[in-house]
DORO-207192 format. One record per atom (N, C-alpha, C, O): y, x, z; residue in one letter. Coordinates in steps of 0.05 Angstrom, whole numbers, plus 5000, padded with zeros to 4 digits. Example, Ala and Ser with C-alpha at 12.3 -4.5 7.8 and 13.67 -1.06 7.14 Angstrom:
BEGIN
488652645156A;491052465156A;493452645156A;493452855169A;495552575142S;497952735143S;500152585157S;502352685161S;
REM end
This chain:
BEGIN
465868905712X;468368785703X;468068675675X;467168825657X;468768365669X;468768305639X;470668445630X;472168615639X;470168275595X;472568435580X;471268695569X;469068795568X;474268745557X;473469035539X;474969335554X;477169385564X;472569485550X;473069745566X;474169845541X;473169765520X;476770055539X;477570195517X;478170465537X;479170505559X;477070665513X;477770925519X;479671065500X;479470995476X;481271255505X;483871295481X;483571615484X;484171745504X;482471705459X;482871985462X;485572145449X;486372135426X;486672255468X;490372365461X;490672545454X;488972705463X;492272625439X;493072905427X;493573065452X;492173265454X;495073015469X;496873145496X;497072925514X;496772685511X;497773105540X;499272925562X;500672745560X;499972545574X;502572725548X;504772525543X;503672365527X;505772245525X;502072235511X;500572095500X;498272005519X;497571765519X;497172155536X;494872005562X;496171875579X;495371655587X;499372045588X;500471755611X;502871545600X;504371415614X;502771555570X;504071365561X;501071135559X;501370925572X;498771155547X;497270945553X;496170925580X;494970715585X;496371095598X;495670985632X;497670785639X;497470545645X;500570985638X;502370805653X;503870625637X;505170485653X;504270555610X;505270385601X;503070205584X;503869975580X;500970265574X;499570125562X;497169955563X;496169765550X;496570145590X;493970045606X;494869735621X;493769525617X;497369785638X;497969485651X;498369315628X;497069135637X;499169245609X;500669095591X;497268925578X;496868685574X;495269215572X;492569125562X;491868915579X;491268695570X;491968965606X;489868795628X;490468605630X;488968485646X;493668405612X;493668175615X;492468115595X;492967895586X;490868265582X;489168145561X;486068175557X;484668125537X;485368275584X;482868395596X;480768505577X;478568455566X;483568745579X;482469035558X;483769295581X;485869405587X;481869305586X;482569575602X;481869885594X;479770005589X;484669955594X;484570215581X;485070485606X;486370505626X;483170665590X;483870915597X;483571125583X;482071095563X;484771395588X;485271635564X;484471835580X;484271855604X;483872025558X;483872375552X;484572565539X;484072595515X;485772705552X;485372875522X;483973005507X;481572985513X;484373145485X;482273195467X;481373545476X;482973735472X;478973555487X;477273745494X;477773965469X;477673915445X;478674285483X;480374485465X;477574655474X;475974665455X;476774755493X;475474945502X;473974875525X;474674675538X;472174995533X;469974995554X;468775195566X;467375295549X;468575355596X;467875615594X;465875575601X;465375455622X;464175675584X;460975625587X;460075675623X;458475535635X;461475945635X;459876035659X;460975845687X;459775805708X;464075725680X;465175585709X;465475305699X;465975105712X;464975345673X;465075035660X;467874795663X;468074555661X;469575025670X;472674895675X;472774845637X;471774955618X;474474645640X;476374495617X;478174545613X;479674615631X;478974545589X;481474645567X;482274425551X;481074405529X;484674165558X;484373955538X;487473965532X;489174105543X;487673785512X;491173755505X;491473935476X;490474155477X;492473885456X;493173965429X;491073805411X;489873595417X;490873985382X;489773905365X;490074075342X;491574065322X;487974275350X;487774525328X;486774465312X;488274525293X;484774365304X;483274275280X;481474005289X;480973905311X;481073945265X;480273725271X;477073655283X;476273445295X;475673855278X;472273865284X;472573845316X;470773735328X;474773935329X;474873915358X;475073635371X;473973565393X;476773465355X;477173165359X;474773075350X;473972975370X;473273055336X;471172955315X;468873025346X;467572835356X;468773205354X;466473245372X;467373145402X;465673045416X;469273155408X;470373025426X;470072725431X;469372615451X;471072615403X;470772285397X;467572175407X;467071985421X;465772375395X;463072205389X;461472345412X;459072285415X;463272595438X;461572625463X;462672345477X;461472275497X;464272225470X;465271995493X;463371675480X;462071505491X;464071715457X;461871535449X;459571565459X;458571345464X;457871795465X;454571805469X;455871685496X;455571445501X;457371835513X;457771785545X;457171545544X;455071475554X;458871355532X;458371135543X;458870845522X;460970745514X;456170765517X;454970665495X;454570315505X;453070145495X;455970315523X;456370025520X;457669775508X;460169745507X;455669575497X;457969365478X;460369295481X;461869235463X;460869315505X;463269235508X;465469405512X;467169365529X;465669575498X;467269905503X;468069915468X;466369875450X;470969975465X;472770105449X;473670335448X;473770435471X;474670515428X;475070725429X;477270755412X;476870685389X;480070865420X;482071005397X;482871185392X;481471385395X;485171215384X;486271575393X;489271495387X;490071315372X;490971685402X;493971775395X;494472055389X;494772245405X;494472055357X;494772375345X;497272275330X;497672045321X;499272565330X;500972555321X;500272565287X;498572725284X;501072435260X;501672555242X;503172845232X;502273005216X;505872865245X;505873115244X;504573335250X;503873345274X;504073515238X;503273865242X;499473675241X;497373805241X;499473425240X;495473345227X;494973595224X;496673765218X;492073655230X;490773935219X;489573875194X;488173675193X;490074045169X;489174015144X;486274075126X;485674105103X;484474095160X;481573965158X;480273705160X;477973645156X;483173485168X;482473165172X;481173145142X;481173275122X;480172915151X;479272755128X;481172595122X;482972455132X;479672685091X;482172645068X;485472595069X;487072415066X;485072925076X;487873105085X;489073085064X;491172965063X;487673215037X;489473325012X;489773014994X;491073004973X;488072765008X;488072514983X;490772354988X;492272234972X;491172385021X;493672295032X;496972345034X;498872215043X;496472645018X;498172775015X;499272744989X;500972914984X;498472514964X;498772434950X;500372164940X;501272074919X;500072034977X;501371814973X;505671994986X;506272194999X;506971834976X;509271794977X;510471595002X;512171675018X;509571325000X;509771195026X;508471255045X;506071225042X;509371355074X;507971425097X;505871215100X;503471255098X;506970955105X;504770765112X;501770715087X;499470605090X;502470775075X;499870775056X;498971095065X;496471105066X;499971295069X;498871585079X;497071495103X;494571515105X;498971385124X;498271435143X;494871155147X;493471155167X;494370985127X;492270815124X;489970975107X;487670945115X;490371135083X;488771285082X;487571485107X;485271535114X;489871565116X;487771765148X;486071605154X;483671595146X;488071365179X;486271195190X;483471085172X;481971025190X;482871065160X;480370855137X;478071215146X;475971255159X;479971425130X;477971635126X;476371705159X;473971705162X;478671755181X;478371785207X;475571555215X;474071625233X;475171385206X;473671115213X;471671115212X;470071085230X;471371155180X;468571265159X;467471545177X;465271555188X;469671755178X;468171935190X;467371955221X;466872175230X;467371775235X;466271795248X;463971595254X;461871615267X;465171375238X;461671175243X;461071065259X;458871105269X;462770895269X;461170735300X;462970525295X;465270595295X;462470275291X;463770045291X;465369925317X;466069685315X;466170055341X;466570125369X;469870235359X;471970105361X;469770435352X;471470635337X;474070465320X;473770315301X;476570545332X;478670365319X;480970585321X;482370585341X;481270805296X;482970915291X;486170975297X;487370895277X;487971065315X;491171045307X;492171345303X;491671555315X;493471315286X;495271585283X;498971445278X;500371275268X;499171695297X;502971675305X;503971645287X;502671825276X;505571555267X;508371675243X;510471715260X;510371595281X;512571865253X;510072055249X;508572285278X;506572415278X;510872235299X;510172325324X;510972215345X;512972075340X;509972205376X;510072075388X;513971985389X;514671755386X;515172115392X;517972175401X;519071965370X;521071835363X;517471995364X;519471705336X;519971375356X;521771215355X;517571385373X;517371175393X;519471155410X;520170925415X;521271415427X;523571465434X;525771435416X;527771385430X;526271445390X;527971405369X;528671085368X;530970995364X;526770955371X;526370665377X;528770555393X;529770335386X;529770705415X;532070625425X;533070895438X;532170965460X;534971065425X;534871395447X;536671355468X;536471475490X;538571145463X;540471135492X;538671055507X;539770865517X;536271085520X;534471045535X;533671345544X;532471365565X;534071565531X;535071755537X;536371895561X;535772105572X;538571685565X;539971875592X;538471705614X;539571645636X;536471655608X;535071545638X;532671835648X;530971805666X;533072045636X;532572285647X;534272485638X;533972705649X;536972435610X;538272695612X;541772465607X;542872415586X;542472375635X;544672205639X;548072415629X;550372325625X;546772725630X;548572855630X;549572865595X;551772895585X;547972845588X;548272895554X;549472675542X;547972625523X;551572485542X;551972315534X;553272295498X;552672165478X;555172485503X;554272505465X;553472585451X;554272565427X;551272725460X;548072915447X;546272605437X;544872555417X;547272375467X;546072175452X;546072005440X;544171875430X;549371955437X;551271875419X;549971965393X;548271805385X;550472195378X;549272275354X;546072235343X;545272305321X;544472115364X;542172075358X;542271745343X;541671635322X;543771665372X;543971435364X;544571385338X;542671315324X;546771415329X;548271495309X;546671445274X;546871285256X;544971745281X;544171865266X;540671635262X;539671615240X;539771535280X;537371335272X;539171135261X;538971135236X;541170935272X;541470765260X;540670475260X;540270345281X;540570375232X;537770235227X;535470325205X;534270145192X;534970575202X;532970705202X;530370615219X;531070605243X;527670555216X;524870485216X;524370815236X;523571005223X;524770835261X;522970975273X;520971225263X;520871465267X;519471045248X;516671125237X;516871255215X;514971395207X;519471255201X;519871365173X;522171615176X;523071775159X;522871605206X;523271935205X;522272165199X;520272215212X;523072385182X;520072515165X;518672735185X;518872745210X;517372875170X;515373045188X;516773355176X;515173505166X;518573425177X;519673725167X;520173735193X;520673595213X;519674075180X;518774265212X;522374275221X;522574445239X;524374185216X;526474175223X;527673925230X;529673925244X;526473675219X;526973425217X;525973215237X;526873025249X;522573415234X;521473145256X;522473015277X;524373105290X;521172765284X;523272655305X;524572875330X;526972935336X;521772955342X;522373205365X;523673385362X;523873545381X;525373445333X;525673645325X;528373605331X;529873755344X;529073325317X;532473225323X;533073165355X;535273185366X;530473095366X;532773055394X;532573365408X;534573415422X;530673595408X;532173875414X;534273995407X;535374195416X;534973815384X;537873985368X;539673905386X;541274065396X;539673645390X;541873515407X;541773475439X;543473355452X;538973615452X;538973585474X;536573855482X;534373765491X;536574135481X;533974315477X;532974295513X;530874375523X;534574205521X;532774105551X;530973955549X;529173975565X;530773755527X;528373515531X;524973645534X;524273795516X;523773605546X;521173635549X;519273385554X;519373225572X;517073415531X;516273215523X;514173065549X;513872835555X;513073275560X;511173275577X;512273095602X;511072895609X;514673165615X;515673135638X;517172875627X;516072665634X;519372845612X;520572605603X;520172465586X;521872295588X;518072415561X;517172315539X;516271985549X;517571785550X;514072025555X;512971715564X;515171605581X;515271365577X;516971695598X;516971605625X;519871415606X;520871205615X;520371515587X;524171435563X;522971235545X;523771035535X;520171385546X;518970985518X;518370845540X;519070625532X;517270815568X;517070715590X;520270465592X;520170225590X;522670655595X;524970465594X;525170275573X;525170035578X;525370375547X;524970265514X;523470005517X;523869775509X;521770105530X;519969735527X;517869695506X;518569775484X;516069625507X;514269405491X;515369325468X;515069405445X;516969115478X;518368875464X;519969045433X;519768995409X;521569255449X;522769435432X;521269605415X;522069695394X;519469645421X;517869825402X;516269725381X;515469835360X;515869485391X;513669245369X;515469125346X;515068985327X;518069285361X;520569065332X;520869325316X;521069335291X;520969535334X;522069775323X;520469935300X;521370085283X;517369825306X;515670085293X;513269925289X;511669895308X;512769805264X;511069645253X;508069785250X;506169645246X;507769975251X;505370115255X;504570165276X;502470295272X;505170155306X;505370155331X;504069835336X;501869775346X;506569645325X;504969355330X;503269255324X;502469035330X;501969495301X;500369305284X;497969445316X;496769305333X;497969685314X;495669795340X;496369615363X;494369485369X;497469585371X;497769445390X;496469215392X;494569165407X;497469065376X;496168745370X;493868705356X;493068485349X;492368985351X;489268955351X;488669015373X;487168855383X;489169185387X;489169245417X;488068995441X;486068975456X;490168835436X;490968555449X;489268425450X;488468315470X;487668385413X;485768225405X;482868305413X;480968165407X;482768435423X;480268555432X;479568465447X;477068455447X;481468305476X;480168225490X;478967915492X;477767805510X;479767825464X;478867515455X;475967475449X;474767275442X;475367735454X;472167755434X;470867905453X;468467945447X;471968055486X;470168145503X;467768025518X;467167805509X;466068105540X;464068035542X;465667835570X;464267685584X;
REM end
């Protein structure tokens, strides 16, 4: 197959079938074909079953990244990731330099640059969430009752409460974060089962207006396939 093969290594589930089922078709009209994993937690040496999904520290992503790189070392193959900024493990590179900046988007470009450098492969094209996946759901929440129809002014107050507020600049307090506000107002939501399937309704279109650090990945994404084989 021409084109560019991209592989996306994910924090969790809901990050692997948000790029299968919403991101992968959208790539292939630009013949960039994507597919994900998650990020390898554990391995039992004797049955050799797998343990993937989170992001305890970062040496686990870091070895993870560069077993899929050796796998498969062809020119025409990309590699990214979807890690949340929030709860980042504070072994990333240049954890404590980032934590210096005040504007997320300059934080969140120091990761990405450091993430880049440290791993070294010109293949390798960094993304990290602002600040978590569910800010992408904030993007539009009355899209919301397209799995919790019953909650209607749980989603009233979301609505509400984003606004015209930037998605992306919802903060990362352990009470605040995006995920944090829609359990307040809805503690049924589960990210796993309903997450992708609510940015699924939201749209593309909506999220590229909504969350300028999203479009900017995206539309390198896109461009990738101008330059495949």
């Amino acid at each position: 197959m021409s084109g560019i093969h991209l592989h996306v290594i994910t924090e969790g589930q809901t990050e692997q079938q948000f790029v299968l089922k919403v991101l992968a078709p959208h790539l292939a009209h630009y013949h960039v074909y994507a597919d994900a994993r998650c990020i390898l937690t554990s391995k039992d040496k004797h049955t050799g079953r797998q343990s993937r999904g989170g992001l305890p520290n970062y040496i686990k992503a870091k070895n993870d990244i560069q077993r899929w790189l050796k796998e498969d070392s062809r020119t025409n193959c990309r590699f990214s990731t979807m890690f949340d900024l929030y709860a980042l493990p504070n072994d990333f590179p240049d954890f404590t330099q980032a934590q210096s900046y005040t504007d997320p988007y300059q934080k969140i470009a120091c990761l990405e640059a450091a993430l880049a450098q440290n791993i070294g492969d010109n293949r390798f094209i960094p993304y990290i969430q602002l600040h978590e996946f569910e800010a992408l759901i904030l993007a539009d929440a009355r899209k919301l009752d397209w799995e919790y129809f019953e909650h209607e002014a749980a989603i009233d107050s979301l609505v509400e409460m984003v606004g015209d507020t930037c998605p992306e600049l919802i903060n990362d307090g352990a009470e605040t974060a995006p995920s944090k506000r829609i359990l307040k107002q809805i503690p049924e939501y589960d990210k796993v089962t309903a997450g992708w399937t609510v940015v699924e309704q939201i749209g593309l279109a909506t999220l590229r207006h909504k969350c300028p650090h999203f479009n900017q990945w995206l539309t390198c994404l896109e461009q990738l396939g101008a330059t495949g084989e």
